[in-house]
MIZAPA-694500 format. One record per residue (C-alpha): residue in three letters; z, x, y. Coordinates in steps of 0.25 Angstrom, whole numbers, always signed. Example, Ala and Ser with C-alpha at 12.3 -4.5 7.8 and 13.67 -1.06 7.14 Angstrom:
BEGIN
residu:Z:X:Y
ALA:+31:+49:-18 .
SER:+29:+55:-4 .
//
This chain:
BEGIN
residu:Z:X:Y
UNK:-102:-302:-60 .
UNK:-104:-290:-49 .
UNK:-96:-278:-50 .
UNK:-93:-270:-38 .
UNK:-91:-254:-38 .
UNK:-83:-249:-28 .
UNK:-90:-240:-18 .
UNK:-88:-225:-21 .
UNK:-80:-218:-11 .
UNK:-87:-211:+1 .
UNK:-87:-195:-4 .
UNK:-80:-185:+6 .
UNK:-90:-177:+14 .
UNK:-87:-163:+13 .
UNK:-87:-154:+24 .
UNK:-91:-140:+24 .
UNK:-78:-135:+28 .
UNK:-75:-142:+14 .
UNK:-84:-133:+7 .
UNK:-82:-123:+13 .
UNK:-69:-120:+11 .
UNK:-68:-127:-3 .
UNK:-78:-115:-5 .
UNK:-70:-104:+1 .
UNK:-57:-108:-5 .
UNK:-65:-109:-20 .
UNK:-70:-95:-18 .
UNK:-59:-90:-14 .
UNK:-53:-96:-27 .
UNK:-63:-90:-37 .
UNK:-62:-76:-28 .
UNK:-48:-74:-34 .
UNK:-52:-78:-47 .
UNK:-64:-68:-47 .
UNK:-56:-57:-41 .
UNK:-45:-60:-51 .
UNK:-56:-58:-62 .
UNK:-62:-46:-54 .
UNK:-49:-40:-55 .
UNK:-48:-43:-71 .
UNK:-62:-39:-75 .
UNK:-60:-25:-65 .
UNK:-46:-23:-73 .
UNK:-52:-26:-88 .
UNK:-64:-18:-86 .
UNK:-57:-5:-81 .
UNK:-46:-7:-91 .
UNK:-54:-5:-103 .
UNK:-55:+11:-101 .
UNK:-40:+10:-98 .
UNK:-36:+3:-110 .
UNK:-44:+12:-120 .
UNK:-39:+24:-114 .
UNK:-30:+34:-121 .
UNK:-24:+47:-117 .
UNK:-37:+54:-119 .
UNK:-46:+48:-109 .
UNK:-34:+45:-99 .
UNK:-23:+54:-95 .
UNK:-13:+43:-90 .
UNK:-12:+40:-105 .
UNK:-3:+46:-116 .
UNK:-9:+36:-125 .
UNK:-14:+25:-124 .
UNK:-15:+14:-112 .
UNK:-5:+3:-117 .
UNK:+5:+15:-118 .
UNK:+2:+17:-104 .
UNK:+2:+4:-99 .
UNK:+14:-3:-106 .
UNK:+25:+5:-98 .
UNK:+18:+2:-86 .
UNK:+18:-12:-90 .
UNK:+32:-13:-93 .
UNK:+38:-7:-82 .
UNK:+27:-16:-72 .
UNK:+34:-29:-79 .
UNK:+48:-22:-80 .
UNK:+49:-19:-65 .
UNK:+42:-32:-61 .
UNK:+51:-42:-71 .
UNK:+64:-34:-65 .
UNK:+60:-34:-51 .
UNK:+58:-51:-52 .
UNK:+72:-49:-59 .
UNK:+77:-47:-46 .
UNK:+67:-54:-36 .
UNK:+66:-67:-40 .
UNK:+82:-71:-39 .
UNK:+83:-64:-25 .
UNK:+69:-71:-20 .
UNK:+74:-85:-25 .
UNK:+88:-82:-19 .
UNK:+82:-79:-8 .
UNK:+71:-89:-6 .
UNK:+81:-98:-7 .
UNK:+91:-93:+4 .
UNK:+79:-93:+14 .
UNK:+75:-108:+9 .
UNK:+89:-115:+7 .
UNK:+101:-108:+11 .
UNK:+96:-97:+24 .
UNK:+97:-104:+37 .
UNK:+83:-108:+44 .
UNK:+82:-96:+53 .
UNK:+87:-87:+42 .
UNK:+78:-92:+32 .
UNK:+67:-89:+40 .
UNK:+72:-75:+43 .
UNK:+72:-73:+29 .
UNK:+59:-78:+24 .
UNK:+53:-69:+36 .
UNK:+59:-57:+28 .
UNK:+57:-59:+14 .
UNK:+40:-63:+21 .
UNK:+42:-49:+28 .
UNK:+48:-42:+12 .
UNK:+36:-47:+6 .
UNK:+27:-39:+15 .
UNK:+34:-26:+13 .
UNK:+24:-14:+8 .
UNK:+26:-11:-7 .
UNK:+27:+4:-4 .
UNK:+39:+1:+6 .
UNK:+46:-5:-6 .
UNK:+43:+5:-14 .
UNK:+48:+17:-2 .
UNK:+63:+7:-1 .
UNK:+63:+8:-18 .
UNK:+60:+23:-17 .
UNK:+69:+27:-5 .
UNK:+81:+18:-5 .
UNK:+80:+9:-15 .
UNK:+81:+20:-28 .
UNK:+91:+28:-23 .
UNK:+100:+16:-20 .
UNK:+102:+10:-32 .
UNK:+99:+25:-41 .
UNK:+116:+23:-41 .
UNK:+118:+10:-47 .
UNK:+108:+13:-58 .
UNK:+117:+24:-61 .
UNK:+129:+15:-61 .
UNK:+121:+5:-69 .
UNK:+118:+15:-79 .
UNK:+131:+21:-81 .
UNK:+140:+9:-81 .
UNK:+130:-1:-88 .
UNK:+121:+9:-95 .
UNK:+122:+1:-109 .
UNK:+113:-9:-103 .
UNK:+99:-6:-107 .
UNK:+93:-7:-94 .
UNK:+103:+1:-87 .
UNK:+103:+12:-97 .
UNK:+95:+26:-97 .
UNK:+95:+38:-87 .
UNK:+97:+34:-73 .
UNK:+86:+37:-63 .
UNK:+91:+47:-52 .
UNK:+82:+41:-42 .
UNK:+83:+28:-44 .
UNK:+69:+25:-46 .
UNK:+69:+14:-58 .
UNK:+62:+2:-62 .
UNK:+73:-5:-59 .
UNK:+71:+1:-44 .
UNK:+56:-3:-45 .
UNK:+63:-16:-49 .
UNK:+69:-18:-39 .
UNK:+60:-14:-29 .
UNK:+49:-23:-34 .
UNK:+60:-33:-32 .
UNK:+61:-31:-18 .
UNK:+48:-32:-17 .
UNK:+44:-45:-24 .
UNK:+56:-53:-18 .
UNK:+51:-57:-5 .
UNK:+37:-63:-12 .
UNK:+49:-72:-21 .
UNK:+58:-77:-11 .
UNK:+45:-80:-1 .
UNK:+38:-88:-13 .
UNK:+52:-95:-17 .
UNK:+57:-99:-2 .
UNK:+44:-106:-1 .
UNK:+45:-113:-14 .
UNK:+60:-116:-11 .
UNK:+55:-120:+4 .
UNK:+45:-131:-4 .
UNK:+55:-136:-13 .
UNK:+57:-154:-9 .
UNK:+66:-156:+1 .
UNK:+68:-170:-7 .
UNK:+71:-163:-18 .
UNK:+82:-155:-10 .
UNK:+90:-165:-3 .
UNK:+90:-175:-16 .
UNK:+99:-163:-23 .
UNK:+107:-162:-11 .
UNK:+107:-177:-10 .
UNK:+112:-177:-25 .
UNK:+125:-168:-22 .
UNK:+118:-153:-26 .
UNK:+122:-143:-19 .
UNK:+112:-133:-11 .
UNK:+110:-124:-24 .
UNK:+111:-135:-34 .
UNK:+100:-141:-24 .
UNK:+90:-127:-25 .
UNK:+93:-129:-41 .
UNK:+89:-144:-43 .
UNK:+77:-144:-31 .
UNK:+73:-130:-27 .
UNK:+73:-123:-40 .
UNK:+65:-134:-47 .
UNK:+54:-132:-37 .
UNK:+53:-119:-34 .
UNK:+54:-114:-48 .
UNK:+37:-112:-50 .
UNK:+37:-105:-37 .
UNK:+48:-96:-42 .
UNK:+41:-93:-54 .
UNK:+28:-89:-46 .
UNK:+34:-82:-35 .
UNK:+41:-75:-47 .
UNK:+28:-70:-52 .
UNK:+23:-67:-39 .
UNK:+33:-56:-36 .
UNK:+33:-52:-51 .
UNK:+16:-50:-48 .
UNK:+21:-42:-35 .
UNK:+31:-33:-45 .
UNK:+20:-31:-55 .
UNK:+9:-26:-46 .
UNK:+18:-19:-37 .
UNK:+15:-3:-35 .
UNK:+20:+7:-25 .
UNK:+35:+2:-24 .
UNK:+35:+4:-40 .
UNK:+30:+17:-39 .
UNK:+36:+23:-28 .
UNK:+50:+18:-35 .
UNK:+48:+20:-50 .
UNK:+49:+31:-56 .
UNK:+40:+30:-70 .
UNK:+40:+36:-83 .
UNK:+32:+25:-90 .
UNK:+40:+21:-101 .
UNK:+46:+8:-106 .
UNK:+59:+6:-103 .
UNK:+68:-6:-96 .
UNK:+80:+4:-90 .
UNK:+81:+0:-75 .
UNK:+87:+14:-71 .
UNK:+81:+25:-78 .
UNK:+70:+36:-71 .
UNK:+59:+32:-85 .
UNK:+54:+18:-78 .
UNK:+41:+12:-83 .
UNK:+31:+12:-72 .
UNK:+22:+0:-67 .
UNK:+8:-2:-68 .
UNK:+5:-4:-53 .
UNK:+14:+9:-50 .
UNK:+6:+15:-61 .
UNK:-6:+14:-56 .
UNK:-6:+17:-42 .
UNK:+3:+30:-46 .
UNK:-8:+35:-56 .
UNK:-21:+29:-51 .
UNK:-23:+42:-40 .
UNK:-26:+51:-50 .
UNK:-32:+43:-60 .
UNK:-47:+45:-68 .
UNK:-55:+42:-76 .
UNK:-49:+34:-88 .
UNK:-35:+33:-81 .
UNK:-40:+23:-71 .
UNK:-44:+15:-82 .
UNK:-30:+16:-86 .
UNK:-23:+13:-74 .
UNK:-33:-1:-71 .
UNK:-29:-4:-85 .
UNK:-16:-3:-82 .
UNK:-18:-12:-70 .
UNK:-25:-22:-81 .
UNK:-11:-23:-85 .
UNK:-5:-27:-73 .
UNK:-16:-38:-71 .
UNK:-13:-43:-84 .
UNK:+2:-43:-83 .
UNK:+3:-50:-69 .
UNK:-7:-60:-71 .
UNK:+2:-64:-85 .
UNK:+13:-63:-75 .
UNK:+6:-75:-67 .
UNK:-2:-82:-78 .
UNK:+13:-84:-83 .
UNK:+19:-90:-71 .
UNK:+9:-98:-68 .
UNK:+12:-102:-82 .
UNK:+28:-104:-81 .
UNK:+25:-110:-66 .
UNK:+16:-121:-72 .
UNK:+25:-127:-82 .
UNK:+34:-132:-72 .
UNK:+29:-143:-65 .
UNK:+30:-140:-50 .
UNK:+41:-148:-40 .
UNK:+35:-156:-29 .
UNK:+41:-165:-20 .
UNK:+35:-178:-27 .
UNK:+43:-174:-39 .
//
């Protein structure tokens, strides 16, 4: 008895613009893994003065570093968690005006603004927060205070200027909504149209539609736009420190002049006039930063991948 194999399959023949594009596109895939690693090693290795240093051999301490740092770090995650407070509901809101309630031509108006918002200098924020912003709301903090005062965060002196981290807040808000709402309308852009018109077809309503359908399938691009405007809050620098006015301490009142600073606003205040040990300092502080934002993303990545992601074949 004969057996027969079958003959193997002819092998594709690779072209050189094959190669020479799988290679470009794999360098440029390990070049952001050794730049992140550049960045880490730079950080580590100029941290270790920084985070030995005590008041003695640098001038911007009173004791040691972790004194130093941990009011930064707290206000940093403060302004940035209370600023995504107020961003992501307006974004989503918003992202789905444009993508299923605005008119086409409106819509598109739209979506060219919130585009155009995202392109908006730092430092134009940061002149809005100083200039028209903080004298603005200055009064309603006073009312705040005075008529709710027993609330923990509304208690405390009053700032005169305005110039809070509730301001900051607010401003880092501003500036983090159009990255949400462009992300989100995308995502809501995406969701099945089968999906849609099988809960209309069922009897729901437009908003019991977004629920069952939209919702469901935009929930992981939520989360990571979500995490991309909380990376914008964290790392953001002149709007904070033109607006806030720091005394580096550790406190959660919204309307008082003593506000915990930020790392970013930290260091590009200080950094000037810096030597010696005090760089150290300042780049160890940065260290911080690194850590806390790539835990910020190492964790949505987490909670994003537990979800099994919609498509239009389930």
């Amino acid at each position: 008895m004969t057996t027969t194999t079958a003959p193997a399959a002819p092998k594709a023949k690779t072209r050189p613009g094959d190669r020479w594009f799988s290679g470009t596109a794999l360098f440029a895939g390990s070049m952001i893994l050794v730049t992140l690693a550049a960045v880490a090693l730079f950080l580590i290795v100029q941290s270790v003065p920084g985070l030995l240093a005590t008041s003695e051999t640098a001038s911007v301490l009173s004791g040691n570093f972790w004194e130093y740092v941990w009011p930064l770090a707290f206000g940093t995650v403060w302004a940035s968690l209370l600023a995504l407070l107020m961003a992501v509901p307006l974004s989503v809101a918003v992202a789905l005006f444009i993508s299923h309630y605005a008119p086409r031509r409106l819509s598109q108006t739209l979506g060219y603004i919130v585009d155009l918002l995202a392109a908006v200098p730092s430092v134009v924020f940061g002149l809005w927060g100083i200039l028209v912003l903080a004298p603005a709301v200055q009064p309603v903090y006073a009312w705040l205070n005075q008529n709710a005062g027993w609330f923990p965060l509304f208690g405390g002196s009053v700032s005169g200027t305005g110039r809070t981290i509730f301001t900051a807040a607010i401003v880092l808000a501003v500036m983090v909504t159009p990255i949400i709402t462009a992300i989100c309308r995308e995502i809501f852009l995406q969701t099945p149209v089968l999906h849609e018109e099988a809960a209309l077809a069922l009897g729901a309503t437009r908003w019991e539609m977004i629920r069952m359908a939209v919702f469901p399938f935009g929930r992981s691009g939520i989360i990571s736009a979500s995490m991309l405007g909380l990376g914008r809050a964290l790392g953001e620098t002149m709007a904070v420190a033109m607006v806030l006015s720091i005394a580096n301490v550790v406190s959660f009142r919204l309307f008082t002049s003593e506000n915990p600073g930020t790392i970013p606003a930290n260091i590009a205040l200080t950094f000037p006039e810096a030597y010696g040990t005090n760089i150290n300092v300042l780049i160890a502080t940065g260290l911080i930063l690194f850590v806390v934002t790539f835990a910020v993303n190492a964790l949505a990545r987490w909670v994003v991948s537990r979800r099994k992601e919609f498509s239009g074949a389930n």
